[in-house]
Structure formats: C-alpha cells, structure tokens
C-alpha positions in Angstrom: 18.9 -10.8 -0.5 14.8 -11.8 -0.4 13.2 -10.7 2.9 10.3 -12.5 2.0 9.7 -15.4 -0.4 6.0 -16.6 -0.8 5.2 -19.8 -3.3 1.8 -20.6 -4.3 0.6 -19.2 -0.9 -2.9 -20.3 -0.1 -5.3 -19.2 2.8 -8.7 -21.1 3.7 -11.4 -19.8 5.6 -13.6 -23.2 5.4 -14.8 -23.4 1.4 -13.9 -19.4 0.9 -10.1 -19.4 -0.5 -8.9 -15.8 0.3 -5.6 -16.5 -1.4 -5.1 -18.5 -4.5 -1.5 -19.8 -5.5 0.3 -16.6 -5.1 3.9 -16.2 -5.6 6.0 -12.8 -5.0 9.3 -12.2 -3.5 10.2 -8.7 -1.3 13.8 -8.0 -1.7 15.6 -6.0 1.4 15.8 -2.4 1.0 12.6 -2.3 -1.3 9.5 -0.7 -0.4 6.6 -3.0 -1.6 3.0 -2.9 -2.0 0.1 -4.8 -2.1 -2.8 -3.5 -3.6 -6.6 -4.9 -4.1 -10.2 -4.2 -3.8 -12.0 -5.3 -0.3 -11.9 -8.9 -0.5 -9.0 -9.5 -3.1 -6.9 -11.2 0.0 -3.7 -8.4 0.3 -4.9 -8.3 4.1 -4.8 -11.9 4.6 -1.5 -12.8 2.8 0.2 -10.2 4.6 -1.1 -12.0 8.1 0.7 -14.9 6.9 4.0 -12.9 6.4 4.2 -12.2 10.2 2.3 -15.3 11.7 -1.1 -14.1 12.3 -2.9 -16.0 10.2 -1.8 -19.9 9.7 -0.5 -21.0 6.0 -3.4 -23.5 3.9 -0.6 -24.2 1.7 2.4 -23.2 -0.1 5.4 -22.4 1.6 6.6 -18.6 2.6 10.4 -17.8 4.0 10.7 -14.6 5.9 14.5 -13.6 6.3 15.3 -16.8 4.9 13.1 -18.6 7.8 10.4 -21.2 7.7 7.0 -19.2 8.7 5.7 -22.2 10.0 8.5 -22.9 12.4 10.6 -20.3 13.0 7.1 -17.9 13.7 8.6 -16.7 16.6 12.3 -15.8 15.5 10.2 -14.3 12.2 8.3 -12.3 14.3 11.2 -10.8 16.3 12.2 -9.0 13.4 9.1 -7.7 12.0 7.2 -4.2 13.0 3.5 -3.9 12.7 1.6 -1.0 11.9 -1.9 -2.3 11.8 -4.7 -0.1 10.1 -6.8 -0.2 13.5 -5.6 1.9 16.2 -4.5 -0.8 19.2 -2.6 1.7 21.6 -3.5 1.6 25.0 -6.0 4.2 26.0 -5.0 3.9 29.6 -1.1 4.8 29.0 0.5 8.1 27.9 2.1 8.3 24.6 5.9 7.5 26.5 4.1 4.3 28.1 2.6 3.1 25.1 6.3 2.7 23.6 8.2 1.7 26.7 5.2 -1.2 27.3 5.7 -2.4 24.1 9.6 -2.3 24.2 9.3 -4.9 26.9 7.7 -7.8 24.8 10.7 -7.5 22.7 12.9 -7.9 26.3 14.5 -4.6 25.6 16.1 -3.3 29.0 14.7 0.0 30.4 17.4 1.9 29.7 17.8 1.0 26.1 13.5 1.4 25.9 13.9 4.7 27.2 16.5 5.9 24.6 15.2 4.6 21.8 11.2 6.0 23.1 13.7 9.4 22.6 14.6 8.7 19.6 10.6 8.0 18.4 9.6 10.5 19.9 11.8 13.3 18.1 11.5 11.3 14.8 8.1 11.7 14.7 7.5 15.1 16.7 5.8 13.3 19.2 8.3 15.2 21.9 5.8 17.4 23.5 3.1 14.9 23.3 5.1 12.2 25.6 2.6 12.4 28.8 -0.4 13.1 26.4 -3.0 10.4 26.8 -3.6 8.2 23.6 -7.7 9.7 23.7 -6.3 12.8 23.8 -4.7 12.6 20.5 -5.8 13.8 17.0 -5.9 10.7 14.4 -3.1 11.8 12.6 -0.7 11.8 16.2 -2.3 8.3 17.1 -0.8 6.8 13.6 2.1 7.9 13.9 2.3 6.5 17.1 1.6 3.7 16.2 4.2 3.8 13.5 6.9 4.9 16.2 5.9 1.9 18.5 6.1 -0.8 15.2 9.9 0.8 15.3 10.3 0.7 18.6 12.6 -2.9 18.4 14.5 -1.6 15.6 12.8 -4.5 13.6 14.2 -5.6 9.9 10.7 -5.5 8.0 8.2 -3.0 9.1 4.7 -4.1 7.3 2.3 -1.1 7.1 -1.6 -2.5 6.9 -3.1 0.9 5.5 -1.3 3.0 7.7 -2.9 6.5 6.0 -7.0 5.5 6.6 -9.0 8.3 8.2 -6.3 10.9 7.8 -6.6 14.5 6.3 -4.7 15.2 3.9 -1.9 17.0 6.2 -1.4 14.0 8.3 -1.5 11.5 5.7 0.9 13.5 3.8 3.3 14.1 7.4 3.2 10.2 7.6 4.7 10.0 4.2 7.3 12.1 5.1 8.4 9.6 8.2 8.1 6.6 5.4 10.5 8.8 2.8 12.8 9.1 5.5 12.4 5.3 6.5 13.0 4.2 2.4 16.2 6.1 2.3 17.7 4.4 5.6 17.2 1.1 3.8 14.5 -0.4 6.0 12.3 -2.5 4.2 8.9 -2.3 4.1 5.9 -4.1 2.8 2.6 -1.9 2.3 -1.3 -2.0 2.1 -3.3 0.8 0.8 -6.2 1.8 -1.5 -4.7 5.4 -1.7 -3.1 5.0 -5.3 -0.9 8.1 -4.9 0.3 6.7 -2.0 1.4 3.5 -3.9 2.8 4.9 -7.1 4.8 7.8 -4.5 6.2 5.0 -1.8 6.3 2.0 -3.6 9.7 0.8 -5.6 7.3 -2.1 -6.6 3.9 -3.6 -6.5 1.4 -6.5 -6.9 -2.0 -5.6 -7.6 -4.5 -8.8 -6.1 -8.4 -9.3 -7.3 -10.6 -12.3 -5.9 -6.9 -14.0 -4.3 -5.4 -14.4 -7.2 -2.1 -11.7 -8.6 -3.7 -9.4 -11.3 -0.3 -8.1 -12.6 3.0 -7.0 -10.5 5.8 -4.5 -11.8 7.0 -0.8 -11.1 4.3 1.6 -10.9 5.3 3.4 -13.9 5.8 0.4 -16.0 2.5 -1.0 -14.9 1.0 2.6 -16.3 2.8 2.3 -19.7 1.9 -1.1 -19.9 -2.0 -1.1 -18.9 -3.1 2.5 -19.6 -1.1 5.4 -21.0 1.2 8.4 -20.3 -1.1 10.8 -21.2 -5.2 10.4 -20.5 -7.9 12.1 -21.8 -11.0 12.3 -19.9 -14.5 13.4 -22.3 -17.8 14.7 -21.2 -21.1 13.4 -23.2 -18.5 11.3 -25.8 -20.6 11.4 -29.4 -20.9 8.5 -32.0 -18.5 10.1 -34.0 -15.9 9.6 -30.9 -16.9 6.2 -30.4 -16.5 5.5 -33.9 -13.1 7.4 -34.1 -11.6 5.3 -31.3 -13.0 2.0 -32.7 -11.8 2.5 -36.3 -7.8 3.6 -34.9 -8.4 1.0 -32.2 -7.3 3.2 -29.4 -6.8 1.7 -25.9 -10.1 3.6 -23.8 -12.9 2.9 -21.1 -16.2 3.8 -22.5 -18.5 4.5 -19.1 -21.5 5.5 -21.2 -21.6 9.3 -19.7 -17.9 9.6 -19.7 -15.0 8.1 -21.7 -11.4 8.0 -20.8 -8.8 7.7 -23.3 -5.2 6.5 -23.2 -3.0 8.1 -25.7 0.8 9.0 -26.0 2.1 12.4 -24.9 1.7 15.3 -27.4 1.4 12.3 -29.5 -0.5 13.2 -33.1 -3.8 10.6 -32.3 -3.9 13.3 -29.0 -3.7 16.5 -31.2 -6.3 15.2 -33.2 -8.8 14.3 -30.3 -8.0 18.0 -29.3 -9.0 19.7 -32.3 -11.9 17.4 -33.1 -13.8 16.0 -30.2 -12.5 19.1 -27.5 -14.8 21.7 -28.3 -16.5 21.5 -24.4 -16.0 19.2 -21.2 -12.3 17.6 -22.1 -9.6 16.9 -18.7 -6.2 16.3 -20.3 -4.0 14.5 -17.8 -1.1 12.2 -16.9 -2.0 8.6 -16.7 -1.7 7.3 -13.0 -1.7 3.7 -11.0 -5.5 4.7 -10.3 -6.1 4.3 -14.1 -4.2 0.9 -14.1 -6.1 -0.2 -10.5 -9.6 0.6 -12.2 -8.7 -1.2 -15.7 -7.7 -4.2 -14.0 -10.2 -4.7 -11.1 -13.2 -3.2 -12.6 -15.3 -0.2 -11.5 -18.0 -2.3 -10.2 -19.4 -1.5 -6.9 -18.9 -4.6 -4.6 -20.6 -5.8 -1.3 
C-alpha cells in the first residue's frame, strides 16, 4: 500500500520554482529519504506532504487522501519532527508531551500513558520535570521525536532530525529510529549526513535545483554511479591521468586529488596498487557520499 503518492509536484515561490514535476511514491513500512543540496527543494516538497506548504501543481495522495482537501484528516495521521527545536521552553519535558497530546483530542488519561511510554522509549524517565532549557541538544531531539509520536501517528516525517548532534547523540537517535523501522512505522527523512541515509534508509531520491537527480536503494545507487571499491590519490601524475583515460576508468579528477572507482580486488585495482601507490593512496569502500558528490557537484553554493 502507497503512503504517499506525489505526481509532477510543483512548488512556487513567485518566479522561483522550488520543485519541478517531481514524482515519487513512499510505500508503508519503508523508510524513505530525501536527499539534496541547500536549495534542491527536499524541504519544501516534504511541507507539501503534511500541508504546510500549499500545492502549485500536481496532485499528491497521502494515505490514499487528497492533500488539498482532506489536509486535516492527512494531518491527523502524520508526526513531525522538524529540524528546529519548537518545544516549549516554559513546560517541563512531561508538559511538553501531554500539551501536545491534546491537539490531537487525546484524553488525559490516555496522554499520560502514552507520555510513559515516550518517556521510557527514549530514556527521557528521569528527565520528565526537567525544563526544555535545561536540556543537552541531544535530549531536546529526542524529545522532540517522542512528542512527533506522541498520537501514535501512521507517517512520522523526520526534517533533519540529527543537525547539531555529537556524534553519541546522533548515533542514540538512530537507535530510537532502528527500533521504529522494525515496528513497521513508516517514515519519510531529510538529511545531509550520508551515513545516515545509506544506514536508515530502505530507499531514496536524491533532488538538485527541484528537479529528481536519480532515486533507488542506496547500494544500487553506489554500484550504479560510483563503485564498490574507491581509491582516493595524493598529487595524481600524468602518467595516472593518462592511465585512467586510456582504460577509461570511471574517476573524479579534483586537480590535487583524484578519486577512483574500481571493482573490489578487481585486477585494474591491483594494478593502480603496484603502480601509482608508492605514497599518499586511501583504499576504501565506495559510499552514498561518493554518489551525492558525483551527482550534485562539489561546488560551493550561496
């Protein structure tokens, strides 16, 4: 069954088209992500999934509903876990989830057993009468995250959820998502942490300038666009570059540094080894970061 269906979604802002024709479909169960550069338009075609933002054109179903007028039913169903934090500084970490249970009309009772149940899922216990400015950034997303759950929704959409965290929090709040993946919920993800991607995500569509870029498995999009194995060279010679252009060899030259995409103890990888190896050589697997960077450029961007 398709939680989400989006066809040639388009988003305005005056003469700047954010999103250009796109078409994807989310099934339920999966874990999906949305990947882009700042500006590529993953942020606002997400805002259309839950009714934020209003549709230019194109049509988009959301639990088989019509996001234009069934916003509110849509919306019902959905959790939110925006990247900015928008807890209530004035509440304790308890209020903040048994406020928000009540714009989903969930009776106190209920609110209160399932703020238990948050709570313990995401070791918030002994933090419940902790103030929200009292918390470290990690606690505070994963508050949030517990308060997106809070009305047992059917689509939880995660807008960055990881930004800012050290590495021990970010890798806690993975944890809570594993756990989330295996009880089915489905979920819909932003992030420009490509581990986090190729780890979470059962699939993915990679957007640049509003307009899909390529959309697959993360470990079919790496065979496909880069390479199991990568070499990484130091100060590549003429010779090199001259190797690589006469087997044609898939590679990014970046002037100082090359990177080159080869098979697995393949024989064109022996031979790089023995010939070009002699000083600064990194010999690793390929990864979504290679495919992100082939595909969207390397470019800084304002």
């Amino acid at each position: 069954m398709q939680v989400i269906e989006a066809r040639q979604l388009v988003k305005r802002f005056g003469k700047f088209t954010a999103v250009n024709g796109v078409s994807f479909q989310v099934e339920r169960g999966e874990f999906f992500g949305l990947l882009g550069p700042n500006g590529a338009g993953k942020t606002s075609a997400i805002r259309m999934v839950y009714g934020f933002s209003p549709i230019t054109s194109g049509d988009m179903a959301v639990f088989g509903l019509d996001i234009r007028t069934d916003w509110r039913r849509i919306r019902s169903r959905i959790g939110v876990c925006q990247q900015d934090n928008t807890l209530d500084p004035d509440l304790t970490v308890e209020q903040n989830l048994l406020l928000f249970a009540r714009y989903f009309e969930i009776n106190r009772d209920l609110a209160r057993e399932r703020a238990e149940q948050q709570l313990e899922f995401f070791a918030l216990t002994n933090k419940r009468n902790a103030r929200v400015m009292e918390l470290s950034g990690g606690l505070a997303r994963r508050l949030q995250l517990a308060r997106a759950l809070i009305s047992e929704p059917d689509l939880l959409i995660l807008d960055e959820p990881t930004t800012g965290l050290d590495p021990q929090s970010r890798y806690q709040v993975w944890d809570r998502l594993f756990e989330l993946k295996k009880r089915g919920l489905t979920m819909l993800l932003t992030t420009h942490y490509m581990s986090e991607a190729e780890s979470l995500c059962d699939r993915l569509l990679i957007m640049d300038h509003g307009d899909i870029v390529t959309e697959g498995r993360p470990r079919r999009l790496i065979t496909e666009h880069t390479a199991e194995s990568v070499i990484e060279i130091e100060g590549p010679s003429e010779e090199l570059r001259s190797y690589i252009r006469e087997h044609t060899i898939r590679h990014d030259d970046l002037g100082q540094r090359m990177i080159i995409y080869t098979e697995a103890n393949g024989k064109m990888e022996a031979e790089i080894r023995s010939r070009f190896c002699m000083e600064a050589c990194l010999f690793r697997p390929g990864n979504l970061e290679d495919v992100f960077l082939r595909l969207t450029g390397r470019g800084l961007r304002e």
